[in-house]
C-alpha positions as CSV (number, residue, x, y, z in Angstrom):
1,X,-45.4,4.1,11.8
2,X,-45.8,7.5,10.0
3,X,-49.1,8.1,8.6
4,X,-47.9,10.0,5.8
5,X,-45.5,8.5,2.7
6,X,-42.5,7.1,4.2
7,X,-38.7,9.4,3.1
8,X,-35.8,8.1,2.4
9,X,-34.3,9.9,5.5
10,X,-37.4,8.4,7.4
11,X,-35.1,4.5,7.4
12,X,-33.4,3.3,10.6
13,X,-30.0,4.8,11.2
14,X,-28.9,1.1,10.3
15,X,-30.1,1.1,6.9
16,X,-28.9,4.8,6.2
17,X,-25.6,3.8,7.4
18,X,-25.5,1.0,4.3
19,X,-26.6,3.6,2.1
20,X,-24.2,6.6,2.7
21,X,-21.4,3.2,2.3
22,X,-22.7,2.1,-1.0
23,X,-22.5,5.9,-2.2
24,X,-19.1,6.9,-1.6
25,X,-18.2,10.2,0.8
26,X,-19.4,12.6,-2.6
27,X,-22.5,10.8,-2.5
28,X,-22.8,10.8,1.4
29,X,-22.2,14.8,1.4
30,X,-25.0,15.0,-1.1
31,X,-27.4,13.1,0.8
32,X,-26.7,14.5,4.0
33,X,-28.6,17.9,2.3
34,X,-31.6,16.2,1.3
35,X,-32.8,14.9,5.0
36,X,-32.0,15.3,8.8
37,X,-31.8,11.1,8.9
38,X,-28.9,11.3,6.6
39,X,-27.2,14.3,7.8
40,X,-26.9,12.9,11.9
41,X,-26.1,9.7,10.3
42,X,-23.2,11.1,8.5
43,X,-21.6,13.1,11.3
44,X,-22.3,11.6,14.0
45,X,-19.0,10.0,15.2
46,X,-20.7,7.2,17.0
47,X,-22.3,5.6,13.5
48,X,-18.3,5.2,12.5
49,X,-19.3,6.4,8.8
50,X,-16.0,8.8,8.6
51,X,-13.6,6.4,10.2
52,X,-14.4,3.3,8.0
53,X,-14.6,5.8,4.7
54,X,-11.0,6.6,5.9
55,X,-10.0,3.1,5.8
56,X,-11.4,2.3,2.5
57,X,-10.2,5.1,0.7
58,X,-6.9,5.8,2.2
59,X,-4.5,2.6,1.4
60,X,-2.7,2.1,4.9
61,X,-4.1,-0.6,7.1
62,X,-2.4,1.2,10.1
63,X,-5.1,4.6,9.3
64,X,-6.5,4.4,13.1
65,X,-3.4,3.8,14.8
66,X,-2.1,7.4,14.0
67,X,-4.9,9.9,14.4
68,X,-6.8,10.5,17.6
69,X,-9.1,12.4,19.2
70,X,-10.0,14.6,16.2
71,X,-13.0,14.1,14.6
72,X,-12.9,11.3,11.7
73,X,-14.7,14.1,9.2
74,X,-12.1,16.8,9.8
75,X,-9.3,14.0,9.9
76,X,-10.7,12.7,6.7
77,X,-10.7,16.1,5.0
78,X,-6.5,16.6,6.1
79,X,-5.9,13.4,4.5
80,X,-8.0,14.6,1.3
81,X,-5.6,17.9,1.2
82,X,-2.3,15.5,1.9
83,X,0.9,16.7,0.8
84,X,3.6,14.5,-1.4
85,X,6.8,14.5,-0.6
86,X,9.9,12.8,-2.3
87,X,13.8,12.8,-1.7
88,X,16.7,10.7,-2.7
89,X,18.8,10.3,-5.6
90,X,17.2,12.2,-8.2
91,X,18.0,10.2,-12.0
92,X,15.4,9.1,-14.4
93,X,13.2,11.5,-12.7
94,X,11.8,9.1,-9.9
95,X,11.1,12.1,-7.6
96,X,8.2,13.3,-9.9
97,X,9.4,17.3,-8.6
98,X,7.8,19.6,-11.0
99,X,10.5,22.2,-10.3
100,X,14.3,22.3,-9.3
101,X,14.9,22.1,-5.5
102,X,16.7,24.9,-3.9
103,X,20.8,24.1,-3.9
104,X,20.7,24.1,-0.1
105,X,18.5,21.1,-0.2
106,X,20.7,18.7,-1.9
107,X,23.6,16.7,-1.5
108,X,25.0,16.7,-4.6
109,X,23.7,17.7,-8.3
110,X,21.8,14.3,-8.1
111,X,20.6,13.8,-4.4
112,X,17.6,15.6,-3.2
113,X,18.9,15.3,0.7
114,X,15.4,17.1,2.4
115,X,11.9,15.7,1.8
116,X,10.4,18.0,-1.2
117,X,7.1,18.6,-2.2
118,X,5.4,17.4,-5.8
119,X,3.1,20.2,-6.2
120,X,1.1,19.1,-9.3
121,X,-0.1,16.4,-6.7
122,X,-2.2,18.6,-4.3
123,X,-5.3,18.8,-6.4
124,X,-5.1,14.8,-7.1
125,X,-6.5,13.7,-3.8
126,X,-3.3,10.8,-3.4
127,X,-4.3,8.2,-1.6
128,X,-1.5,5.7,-1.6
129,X,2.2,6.4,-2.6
130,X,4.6,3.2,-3.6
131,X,8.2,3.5,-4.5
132,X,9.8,1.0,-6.9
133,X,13.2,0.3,-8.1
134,X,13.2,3.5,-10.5
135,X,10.1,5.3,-10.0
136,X,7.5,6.1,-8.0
137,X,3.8,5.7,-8.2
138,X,0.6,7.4,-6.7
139,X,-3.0,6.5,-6.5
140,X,-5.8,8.6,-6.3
141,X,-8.9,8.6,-4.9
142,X,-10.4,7.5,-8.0
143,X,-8.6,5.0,-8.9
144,X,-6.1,7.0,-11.4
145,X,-2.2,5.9,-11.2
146,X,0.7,8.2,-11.9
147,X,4.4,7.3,-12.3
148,X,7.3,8.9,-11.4
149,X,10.6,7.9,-13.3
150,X,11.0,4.9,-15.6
151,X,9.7,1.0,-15.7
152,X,11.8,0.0,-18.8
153,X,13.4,2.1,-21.0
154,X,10.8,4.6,-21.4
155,X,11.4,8.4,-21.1
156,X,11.8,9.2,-17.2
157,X,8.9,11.6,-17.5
158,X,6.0,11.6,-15.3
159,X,2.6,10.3,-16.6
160,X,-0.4,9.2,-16.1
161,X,-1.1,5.1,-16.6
162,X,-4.3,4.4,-18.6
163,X,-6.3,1.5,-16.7
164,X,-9.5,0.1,-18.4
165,X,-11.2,0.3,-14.7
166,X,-10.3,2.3,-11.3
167,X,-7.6,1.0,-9.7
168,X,-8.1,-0.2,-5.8
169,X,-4.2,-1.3,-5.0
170,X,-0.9,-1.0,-6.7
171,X,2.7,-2.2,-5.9
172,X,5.8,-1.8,-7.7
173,X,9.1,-3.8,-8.2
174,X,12.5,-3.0,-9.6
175,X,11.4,-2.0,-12.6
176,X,7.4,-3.2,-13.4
177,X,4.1,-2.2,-11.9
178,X,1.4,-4.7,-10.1
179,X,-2.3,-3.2,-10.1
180,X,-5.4,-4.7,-9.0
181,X,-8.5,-3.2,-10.2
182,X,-11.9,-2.8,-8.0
183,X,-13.1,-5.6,-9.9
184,X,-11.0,-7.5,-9.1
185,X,-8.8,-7.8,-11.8
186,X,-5.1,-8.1,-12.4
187,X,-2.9,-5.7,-14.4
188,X,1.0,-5.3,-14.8
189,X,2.7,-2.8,-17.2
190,X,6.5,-2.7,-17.7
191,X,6.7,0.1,-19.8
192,X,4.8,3.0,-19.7
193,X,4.9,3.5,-23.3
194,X,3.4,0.6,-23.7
195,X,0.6,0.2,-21.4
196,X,-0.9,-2.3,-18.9
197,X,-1.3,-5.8,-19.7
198,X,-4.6,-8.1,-17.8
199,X,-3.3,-10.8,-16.5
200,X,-5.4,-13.8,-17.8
201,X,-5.2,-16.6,-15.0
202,X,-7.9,-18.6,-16.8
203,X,-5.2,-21.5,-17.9
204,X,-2.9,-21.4,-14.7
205,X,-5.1,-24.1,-12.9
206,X,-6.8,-27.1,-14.6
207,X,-7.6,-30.9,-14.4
208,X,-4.2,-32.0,-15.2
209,X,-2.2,-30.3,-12.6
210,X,-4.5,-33.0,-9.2
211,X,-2.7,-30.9,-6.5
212,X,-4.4,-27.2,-7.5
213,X,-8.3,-26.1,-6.7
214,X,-9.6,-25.8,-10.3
215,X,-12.0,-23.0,-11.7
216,X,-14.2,-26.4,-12.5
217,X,-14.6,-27.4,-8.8
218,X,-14.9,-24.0,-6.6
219,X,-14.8,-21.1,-9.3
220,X,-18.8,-21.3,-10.1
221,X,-19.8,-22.5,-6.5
222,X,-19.0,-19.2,-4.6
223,X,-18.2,-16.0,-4.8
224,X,-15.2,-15.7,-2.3
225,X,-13.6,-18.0,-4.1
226,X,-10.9,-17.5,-7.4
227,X,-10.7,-13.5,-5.9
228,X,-7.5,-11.6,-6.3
229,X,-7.2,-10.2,-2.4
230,X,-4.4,-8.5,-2.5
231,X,-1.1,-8.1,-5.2
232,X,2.5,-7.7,-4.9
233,X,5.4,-6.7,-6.9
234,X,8.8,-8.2,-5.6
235,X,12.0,-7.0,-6.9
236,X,11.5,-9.1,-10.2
237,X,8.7,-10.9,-9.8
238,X,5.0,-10.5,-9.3
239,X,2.4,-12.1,-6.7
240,X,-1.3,-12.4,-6.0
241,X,-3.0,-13.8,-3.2
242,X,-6.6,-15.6,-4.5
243,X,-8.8,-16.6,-2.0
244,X,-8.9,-20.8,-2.4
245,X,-5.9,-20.9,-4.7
246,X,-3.2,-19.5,-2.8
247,X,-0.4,-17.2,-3.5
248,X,0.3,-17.4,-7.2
249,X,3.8,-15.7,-8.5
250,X,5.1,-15.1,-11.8
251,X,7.7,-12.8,-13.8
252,X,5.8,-9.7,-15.1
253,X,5.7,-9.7,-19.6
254,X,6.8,-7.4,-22.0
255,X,4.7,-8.6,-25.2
256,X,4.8,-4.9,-26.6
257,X,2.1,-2.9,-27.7
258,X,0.3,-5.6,-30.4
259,X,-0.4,-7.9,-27.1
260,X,-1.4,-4.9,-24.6
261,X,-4.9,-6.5,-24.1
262,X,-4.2,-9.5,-21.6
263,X,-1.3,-12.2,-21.2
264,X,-1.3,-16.0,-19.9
265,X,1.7,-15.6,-17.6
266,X,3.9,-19.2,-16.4
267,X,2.4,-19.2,-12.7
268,X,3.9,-21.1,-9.4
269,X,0.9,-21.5,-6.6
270,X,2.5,-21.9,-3.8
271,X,1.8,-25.0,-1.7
272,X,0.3,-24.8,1.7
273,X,-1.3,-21.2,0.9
274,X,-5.1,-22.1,-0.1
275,X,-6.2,-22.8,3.4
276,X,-9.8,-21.5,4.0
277,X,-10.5,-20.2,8.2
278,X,-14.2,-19.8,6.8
279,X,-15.1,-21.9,3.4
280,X,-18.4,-20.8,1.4
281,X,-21.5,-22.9,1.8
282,X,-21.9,-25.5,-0.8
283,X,-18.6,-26.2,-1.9
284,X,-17.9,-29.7,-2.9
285,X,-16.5,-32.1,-0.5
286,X,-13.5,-32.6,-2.9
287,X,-12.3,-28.7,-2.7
288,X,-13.6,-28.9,0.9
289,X,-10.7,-31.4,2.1
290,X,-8.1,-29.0,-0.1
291,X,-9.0,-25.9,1.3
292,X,-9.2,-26.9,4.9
293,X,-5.8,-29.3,4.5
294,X,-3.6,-27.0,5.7
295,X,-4.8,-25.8,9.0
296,X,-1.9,-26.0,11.0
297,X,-0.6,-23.1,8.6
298,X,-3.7,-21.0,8.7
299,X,-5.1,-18.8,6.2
300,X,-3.0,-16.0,5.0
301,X,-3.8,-12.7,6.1
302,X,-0.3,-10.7,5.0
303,X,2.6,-11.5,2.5
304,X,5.8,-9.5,0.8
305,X,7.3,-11.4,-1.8
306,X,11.3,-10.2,-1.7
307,X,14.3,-11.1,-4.3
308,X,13.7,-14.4,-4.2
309,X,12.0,-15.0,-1.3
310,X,8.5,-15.0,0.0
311,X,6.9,-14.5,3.7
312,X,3.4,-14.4,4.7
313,X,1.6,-14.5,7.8
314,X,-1.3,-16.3,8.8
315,X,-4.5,-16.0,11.0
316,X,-2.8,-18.1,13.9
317,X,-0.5,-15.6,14.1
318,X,2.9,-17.4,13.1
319,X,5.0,-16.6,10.2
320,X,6.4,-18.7,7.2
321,X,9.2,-18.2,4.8
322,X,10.2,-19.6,1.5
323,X,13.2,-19.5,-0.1
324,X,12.7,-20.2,-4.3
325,X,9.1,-20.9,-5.4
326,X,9.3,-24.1,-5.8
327,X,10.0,-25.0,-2.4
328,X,7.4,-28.2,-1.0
329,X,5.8,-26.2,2.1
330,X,6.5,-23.4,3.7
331,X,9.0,-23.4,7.1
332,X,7.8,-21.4,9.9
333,X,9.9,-18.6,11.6
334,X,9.3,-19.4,15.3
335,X,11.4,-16.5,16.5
336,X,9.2,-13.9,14.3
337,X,5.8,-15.1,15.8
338,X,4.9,-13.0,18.9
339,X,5.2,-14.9,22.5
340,X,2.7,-16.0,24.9
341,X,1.4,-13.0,26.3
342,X,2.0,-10.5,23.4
343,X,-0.5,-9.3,20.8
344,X,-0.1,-11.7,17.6
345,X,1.9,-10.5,14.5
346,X,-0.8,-9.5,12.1
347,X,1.0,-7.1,9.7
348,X,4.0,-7.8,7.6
349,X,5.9,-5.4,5.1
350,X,9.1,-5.7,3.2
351,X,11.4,-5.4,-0.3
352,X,14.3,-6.4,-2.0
353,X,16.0,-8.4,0.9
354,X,14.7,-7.3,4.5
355,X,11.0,-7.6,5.8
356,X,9.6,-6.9,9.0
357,X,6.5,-8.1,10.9
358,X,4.6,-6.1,13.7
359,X,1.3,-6.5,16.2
360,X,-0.8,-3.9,17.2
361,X,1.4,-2.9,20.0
362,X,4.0,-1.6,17.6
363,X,6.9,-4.6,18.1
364,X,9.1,-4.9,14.9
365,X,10.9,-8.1,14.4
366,X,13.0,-7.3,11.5
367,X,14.4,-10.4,9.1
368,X,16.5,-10.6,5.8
369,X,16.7,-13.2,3.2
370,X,19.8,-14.9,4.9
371,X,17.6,-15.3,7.9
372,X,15.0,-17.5,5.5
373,X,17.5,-19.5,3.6
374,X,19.0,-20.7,7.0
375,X,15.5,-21.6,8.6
376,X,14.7,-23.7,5.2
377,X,18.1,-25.3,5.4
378,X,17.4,-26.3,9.4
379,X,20.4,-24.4,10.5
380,X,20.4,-23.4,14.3
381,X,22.2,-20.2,13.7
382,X,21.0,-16.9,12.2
383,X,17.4,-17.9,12.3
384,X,16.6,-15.1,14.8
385,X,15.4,-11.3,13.9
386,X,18.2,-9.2,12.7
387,X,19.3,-6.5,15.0
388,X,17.2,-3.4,14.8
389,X,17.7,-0.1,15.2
390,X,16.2,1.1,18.8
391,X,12.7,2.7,18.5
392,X,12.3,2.9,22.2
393,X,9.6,5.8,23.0
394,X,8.1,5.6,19.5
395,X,5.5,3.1,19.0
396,X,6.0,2.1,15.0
397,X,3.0,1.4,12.5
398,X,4.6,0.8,9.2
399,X,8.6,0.1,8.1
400,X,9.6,0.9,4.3
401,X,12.9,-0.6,3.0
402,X,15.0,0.5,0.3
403,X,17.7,-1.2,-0.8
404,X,19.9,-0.1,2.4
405,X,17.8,2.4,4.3
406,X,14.7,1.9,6.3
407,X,11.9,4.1,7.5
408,X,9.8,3.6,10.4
409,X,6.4,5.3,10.7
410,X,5.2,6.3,14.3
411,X,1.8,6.9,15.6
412,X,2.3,10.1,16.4
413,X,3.0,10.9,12.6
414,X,6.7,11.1,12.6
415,X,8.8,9.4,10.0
416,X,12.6,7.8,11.3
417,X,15.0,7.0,8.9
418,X,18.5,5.0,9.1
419,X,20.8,2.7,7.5
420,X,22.7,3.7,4.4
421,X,22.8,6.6,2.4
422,X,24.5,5.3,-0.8
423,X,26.7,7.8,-2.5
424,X,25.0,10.6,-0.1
425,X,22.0,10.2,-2.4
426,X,19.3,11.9,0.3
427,X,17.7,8.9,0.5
428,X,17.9,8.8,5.0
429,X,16.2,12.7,4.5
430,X,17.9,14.5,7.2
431,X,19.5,17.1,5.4
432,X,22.0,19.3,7.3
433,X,22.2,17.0,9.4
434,X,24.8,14.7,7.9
435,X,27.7,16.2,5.9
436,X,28.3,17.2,2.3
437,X,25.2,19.6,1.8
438,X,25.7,21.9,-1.8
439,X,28.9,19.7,-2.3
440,X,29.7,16.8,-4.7
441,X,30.7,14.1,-2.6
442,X,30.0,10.5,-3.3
443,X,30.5,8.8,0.1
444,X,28.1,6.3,1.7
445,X,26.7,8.0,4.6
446,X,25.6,5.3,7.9
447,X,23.3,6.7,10.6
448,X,23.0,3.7,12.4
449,X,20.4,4.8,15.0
450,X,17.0,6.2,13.3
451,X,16.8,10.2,13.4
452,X,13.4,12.0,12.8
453,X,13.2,13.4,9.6
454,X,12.1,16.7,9.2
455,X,9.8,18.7,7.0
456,X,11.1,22.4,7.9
457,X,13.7,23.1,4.9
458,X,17.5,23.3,5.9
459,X,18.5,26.2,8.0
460,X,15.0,26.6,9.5
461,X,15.2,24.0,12.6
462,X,16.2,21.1,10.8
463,X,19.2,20.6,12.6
464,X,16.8,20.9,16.0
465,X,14.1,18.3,15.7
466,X,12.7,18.3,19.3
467,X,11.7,21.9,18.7
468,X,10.0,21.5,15.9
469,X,5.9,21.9,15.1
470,X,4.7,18.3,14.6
471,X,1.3,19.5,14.7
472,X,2.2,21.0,11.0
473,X,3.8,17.8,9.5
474,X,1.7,14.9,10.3
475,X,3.2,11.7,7.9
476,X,0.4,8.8,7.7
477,X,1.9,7.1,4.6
478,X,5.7,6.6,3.6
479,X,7.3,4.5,0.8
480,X,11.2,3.5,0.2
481,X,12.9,1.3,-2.7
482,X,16.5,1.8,-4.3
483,X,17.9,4.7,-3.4
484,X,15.1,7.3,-2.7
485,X,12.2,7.4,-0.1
486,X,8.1,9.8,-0.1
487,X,5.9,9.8,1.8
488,X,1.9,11.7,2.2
489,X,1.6,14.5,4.9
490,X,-1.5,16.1,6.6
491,X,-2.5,19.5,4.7
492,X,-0.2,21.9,6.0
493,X,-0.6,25.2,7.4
494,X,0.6,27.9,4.2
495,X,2.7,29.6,7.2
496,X,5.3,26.5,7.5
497,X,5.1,25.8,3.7
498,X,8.5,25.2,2.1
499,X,10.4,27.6,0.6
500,X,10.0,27.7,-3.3
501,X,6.8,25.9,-3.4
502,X,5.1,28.3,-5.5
503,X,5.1,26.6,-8.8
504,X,6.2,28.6,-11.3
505,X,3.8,29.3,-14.4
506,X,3.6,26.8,-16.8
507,X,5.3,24.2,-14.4
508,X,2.8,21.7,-14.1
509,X,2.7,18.7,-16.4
510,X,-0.2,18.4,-19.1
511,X,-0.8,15.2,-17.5
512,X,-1.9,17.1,-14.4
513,X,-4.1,19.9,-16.0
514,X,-7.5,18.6,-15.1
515,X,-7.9,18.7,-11.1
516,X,-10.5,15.3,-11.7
517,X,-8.9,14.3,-8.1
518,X,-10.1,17.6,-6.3
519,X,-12.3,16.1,-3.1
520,X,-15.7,17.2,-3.2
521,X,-16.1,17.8,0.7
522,X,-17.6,20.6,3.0
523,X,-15.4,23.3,4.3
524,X,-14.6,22.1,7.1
525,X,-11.8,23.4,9.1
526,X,-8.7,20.7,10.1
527,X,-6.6,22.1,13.0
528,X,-3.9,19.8,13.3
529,X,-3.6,21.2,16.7
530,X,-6.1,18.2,17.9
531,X,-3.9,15.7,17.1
532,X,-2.4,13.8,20.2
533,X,-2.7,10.8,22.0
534,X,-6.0,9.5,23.4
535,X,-8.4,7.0,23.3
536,X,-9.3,5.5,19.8
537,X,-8.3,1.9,18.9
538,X,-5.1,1.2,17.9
539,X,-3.7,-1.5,15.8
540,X,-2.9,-2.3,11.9
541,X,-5.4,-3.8,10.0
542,X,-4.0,-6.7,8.3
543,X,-3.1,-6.8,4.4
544,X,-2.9,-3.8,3.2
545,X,-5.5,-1.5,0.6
546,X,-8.0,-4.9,2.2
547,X,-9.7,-3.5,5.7
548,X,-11.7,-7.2,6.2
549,X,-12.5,-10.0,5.0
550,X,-16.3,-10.4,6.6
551,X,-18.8,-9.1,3.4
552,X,-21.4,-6.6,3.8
553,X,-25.3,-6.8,2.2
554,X,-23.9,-5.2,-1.1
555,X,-21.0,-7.9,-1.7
556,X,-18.1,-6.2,-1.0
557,X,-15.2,-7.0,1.3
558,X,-16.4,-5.6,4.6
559,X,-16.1,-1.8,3.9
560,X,-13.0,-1.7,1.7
561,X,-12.8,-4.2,-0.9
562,X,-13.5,-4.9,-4.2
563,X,-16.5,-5.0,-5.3
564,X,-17.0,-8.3,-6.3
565,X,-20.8,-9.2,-6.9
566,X,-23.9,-8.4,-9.2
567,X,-22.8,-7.0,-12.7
568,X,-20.1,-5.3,-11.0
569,X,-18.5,-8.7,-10.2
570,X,-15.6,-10.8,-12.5
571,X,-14.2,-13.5,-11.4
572,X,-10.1,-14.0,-12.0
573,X,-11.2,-17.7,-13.4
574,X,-14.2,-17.0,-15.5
575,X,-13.7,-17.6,-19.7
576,X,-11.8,-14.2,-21.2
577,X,-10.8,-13.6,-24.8
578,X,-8.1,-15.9,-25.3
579,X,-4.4,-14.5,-25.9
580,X,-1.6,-15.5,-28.0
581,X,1.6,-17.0,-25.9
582,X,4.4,-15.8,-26.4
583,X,7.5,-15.8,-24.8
584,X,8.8,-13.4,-22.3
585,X,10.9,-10.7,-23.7
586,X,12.5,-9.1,-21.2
């Protein structure tokens, strides 16, 4: 033991470790200048600190299955600088582009055919990008939310949606937005305009209704229970998953700007969801049995809720379907769970009417919504995974539908799109490389095995993909719905910048004047060049924005949750200020 006072930076490595995770990577850099403890336990690579920040603060599940062999700080600060691209059909100004493209890079005077870069976006530090039906929304870092395009009727401007607390996820639908707050709250907003509305879950569950887990019986007994884990929006619907109720899903309200504070939405929970691998101590025998009745389905780790339909995956690795919402239990899809010998299916995305599952080994089984309503009806035909498109020598991390093209993410960073281009509206990305550049055609365009789409603007390589640099353009986030498609790039070098993306003055939105995003890192120096295969752990990392469900000392979900103790806590179910029903309006 020292003889003198005992430092901060004097603590085990162990300890230091929780600190420079309760702080946040601004606090960490701070406290690595004030001792030597804090600064090896910051970056040193073997302590993990970069790596798991990474996870947390970027929103893909599948962050360590792209990047290896650079070092998690430098990889950390790339991702800070990431680039924002859109493309696609370009109406109600769902692109966000805060200039015109160059003529060459479209299709036709609505179709952006070439990934294009959002500018105002480089000094926001985006985290998470999510297309919807006729927008597209970003995340920051700090929890602020942007959309591109329109919700409702608004104006298709891009803005900037107020939230009465940081934002940890977000998910979009046709034409609403899904959030859930680091708190662990619940907001939707169907109109910019408008606002967001709180989703007040307090009267969805109670004593009359014998089959659901009430607030009464688990709510006040543990904290793990009644928490909002993960939110989506389908293509008119919305969906939560809360831990000990299940997956709840209702139709997103428009109660206009007099009711902006919170609404009781009409809620299905979906039977056979609420199963519990691990229950909390001291729950009452009653809640016990419902919790724990559905064991043979497992507890959900993964869901996408489509037009219609819903599928989720479980802990055991299988995967059920249901067709409606009102459905008795859930069927399973045998032919989507992985067989003996393969890694288990433990990551699941989808929209509108196609979904896909994966394991860590990068096998895609792909499904539609035909494929559930014939397992629920107990047919024997068309119950199998839908023929894909053949991703042999790409190992795939993430799939993003629209409503007829897909995109495959691989680990080495690359983005491959097929399927159908509707109207040639740019959504597929690849440019040159299909026909009708700078004309005005309005033919569907069908590339039915995936191509790589490229960065490099048309007429510079991006008719040649092998050739091409894809040290400079490094996808590790993508994003598809209707007709258009974005994705978040590594910084790139200024040398392989597109063409025209000096803004001009007075080009960036007022909504993007104040650079409160701008990552407050050391200058390190990211060389792309270090990127390649190697030896870190691959694998996704289950639901998505939620990197665990084990809980650290300070009560948050292991490393990348919501906060959800101490003064910082709020339970879905605890009593809020009450709301006046009214009925939907949209």
């Amino acid at each position: 033991m020292p003889s003198g006072p005992l430092n901060l930076g004097d603590l085990p490595s162990e300890i230091l470790d929780r600190i420079l995770d309760y702080v946040g990577y601004k606090g960490a850099v701070s406290l690595a200048g004030t001792s030597k403890g804090f600064y090896n336990t910051l970056y040193d690579e073997e302590t993990g600190y970069w790596k798991r920040e990474a996870r947390r603060v970027f929103k893909t599940p599948h962050v360590d299955s792209l990047i290896n062999k650079v070092p998690w700080q430098h990889l950390f600060r790339g991702m800070a600088k990431a680039h924002v691209y859109t493309w696609g059909q370009d109406t109600d100004g769902k692109l966000g582009h805060d200039r015109s493209p160059p003529r060459h890079y479209m299709r036709s005077p609505y179709s952006v055919a070439v990934p294009f870069e959002i500018l105002r976006l480089r000094s926001k530090f985006v985290v998470d990008i999510v297309a919807g039906g006729w927008s597209t929304s970003f995340l920051t870092s700090d929890g602020h939310v942007y959309v591109s395009g329109c919700l409702g009727r608004e104006p298709d401007s891009t803005a900037e949606i107020k939230f009465p607390e940081p934002i940890f996820q977000l998910s979009s639908g046709r034409g609403h937005l899904i959030a859930l707050s680091n708190k662990g709250r619940v907001y939707t907003c169907v109109n910019k305009t408008q606002g967001v509305q709180r989703v007040d879950f307090c009267v969805t569950v109670n004593d009359s209704d014998p089959g659901y887990l009430t607030p009464d019986k688990i709510g006040k007994v543990a904290e793990d229970i009644g928490w909002a884990k993960k939110v989506v929006g389908g293509w008119d619907c919305c969906a939560a998953l809360i831990s000990g109720i299940g997956i709840v899903v209702w139709e997103p309200s428009d109660l206009g700007e007099a009711d902006a504070m919170c609404y009781r939405p009409s809620m299905r929970i979906i039977n056979g969801t609420d199963y519990l691998e691990k229950p909390p101590k001291g729950i009452p025998a009653e809640a016990l049995a419902k919790v724990r009745k559905h064991g043979s389905i497992g507890e959900i780790i993964d869901f996408v809720l489509g037009e219609g339909y819903l599928v989720f995956l479980t802990i055991t690795g299988k995967v059920f379907a249901m067709r409606g919402f009102d459905q008795e239990a859930p069927v399973e899809l045998v032919h989507f769970s992985s067989p003996e010998g393969q890694s288990p299916v433990n990551r699941i995305s989808g929209n509108f009417r196609r979904f896909a599952v994966f394991n860590k080994e990068g096998v895609v089984r792909v499904g539609d919504v035909d494929i559930v309503s014939n397992n629920v009806k107990g047919k024997a035909e068309g119950i199998k995974p839908i023929g894909r498109p053949d991703f042999t020598g790409y190992k795939i991390v993430d799939i993003a539908f629209g409503d007829y093209h897909g995109l495959a993410l691989t680990d080495e960073g690359r983005i491959l799109s097929w399927g159908t281009e509707s109207q040639m509206c740019g959504s597929l990305g690849l440019g040159d490389r299909l026909p009708g550049m700078g004309g005005r055609g309005f033919a569907d365009l069908e590339v039915t095995e995936p191509e790589v789409v490229s960065f490099r603007p048309p007429g510079q390589g991006a008719a040649s993909i092998e050739g091409e640099d894809k040290t400079k353009y490094y996808a590790f986030n993508i994003a598809a719905a209707g007709w258009h498609s974005g994705a978040l790039v590594l910084g790139l070098d200024e040398d392989y910048a597109q063409e025209g993306n000096r803004a001009p003055e007075g080009s960036v939105s007022e909504a993007y004047d104040e650079p409160t995003q701008t990552p407050d890192l050391p200058d390190w120096v990211f060389d792309p060049r270090t990127l390649s295969n190697g030896g870190r752990e691959r694998g996704h990392r289950g639901i998505r924005g939620v990197t665990g469900t084990s809980f650290s000392a300070r009560g948050s979900m292991s490393r990348g949750g919501p906060v959800r103790s101490g003064l910082q806590g709020h339970s879905l179910f605890l009593p809020s200020r009450p709301a006046r029903p009214q009925e939907r309006q949209r």
